[in-house]
N, C-alpha and C positions, 0 to 999 in steps of 0.2 A: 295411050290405051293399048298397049303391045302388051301381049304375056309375055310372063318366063314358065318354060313347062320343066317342070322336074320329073326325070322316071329314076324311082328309088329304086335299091334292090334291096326286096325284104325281106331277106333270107333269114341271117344272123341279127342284122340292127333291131329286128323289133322283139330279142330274148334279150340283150342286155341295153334297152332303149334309158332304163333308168343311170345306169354306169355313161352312158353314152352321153347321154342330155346335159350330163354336169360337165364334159370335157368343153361340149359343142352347143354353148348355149344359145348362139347365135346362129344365121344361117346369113351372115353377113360377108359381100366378095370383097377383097382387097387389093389390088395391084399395085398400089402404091409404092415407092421406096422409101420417101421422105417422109415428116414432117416438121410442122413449124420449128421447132426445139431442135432435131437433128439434121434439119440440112446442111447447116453450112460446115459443123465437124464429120459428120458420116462425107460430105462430099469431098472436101478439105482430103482426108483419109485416102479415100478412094484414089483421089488424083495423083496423090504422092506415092501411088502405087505404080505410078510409070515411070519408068525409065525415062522419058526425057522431060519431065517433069521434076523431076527428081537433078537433072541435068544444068538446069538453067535455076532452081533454087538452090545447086552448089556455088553456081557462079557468082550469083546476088549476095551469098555469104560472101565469099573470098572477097568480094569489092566491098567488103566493108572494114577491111583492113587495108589502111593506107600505104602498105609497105608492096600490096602487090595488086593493086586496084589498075586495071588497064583502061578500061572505061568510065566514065561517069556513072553515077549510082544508078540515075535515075533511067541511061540509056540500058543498064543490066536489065532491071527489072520490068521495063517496056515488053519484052514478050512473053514473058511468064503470066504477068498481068493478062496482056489479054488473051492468051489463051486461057486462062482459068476463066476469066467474065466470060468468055463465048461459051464453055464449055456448062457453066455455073446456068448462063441463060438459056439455053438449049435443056440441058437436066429439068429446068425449074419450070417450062412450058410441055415438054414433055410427062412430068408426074401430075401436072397439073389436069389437061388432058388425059389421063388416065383416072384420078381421080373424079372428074365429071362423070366418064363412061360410067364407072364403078358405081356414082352417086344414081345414075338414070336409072341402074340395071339393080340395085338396093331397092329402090322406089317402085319398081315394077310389079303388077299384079303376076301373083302364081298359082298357076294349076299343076296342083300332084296326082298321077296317077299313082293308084292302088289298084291290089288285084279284086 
């Protein structure tokens, strides 16, 4: 039973409201990053945006050549792994929670003041 109070400014928006209304036809919030469809490539992406990410998926390649494989495959790939799941599960509880707030605060009744 909370409002959202909106105070417009209506100076210009209400001379070109029709130009306007077709860009912004929603008055819908979003904070999201993800969804279903692009999580796991937009995250994927993301992660390999770091430098030691980037680090230890050179190493997991090179071990899959057996001419200079120092460790076992499966010992390479043990901390890449789980830092991407940690990182993967933290992102995914995080949008998620934000996507909640977003859905309570979409749902919320609203009063516009005008002049």
């Amino acid at each position: 039973n909370k409002w959202r109070i909106v105070f417009p400014n209506n100076g210009r928006q209400w001379n070109n409201w029709k130009q306007a209304s077709t860009f912004y036809s929603g008055n819908r919030i979003q904070t999201t990053k993800y969804t279903w469809f692009t999580f796991l490539p937009q995250f994927l992406f993301e992660q390999f945006h770091r430098l030691g990410n980037l680090y230890f998926f050179f190493l997991v390649v090179l071990n899959l050549f057996p001419q200079v494989e120092v460790f076992h495959r499966e010992v390479t790939m043990l901390p890449l792994i789980v830092v991407l799941l940690a990182s993967m599960i933290k992102d995914a509880v995080e949008d998620y929670r934000k996507y909640r707030f977003d859905k309570t605060i979409n749902l919320s009744k609203t009063s516009i003041y005008d002049k």
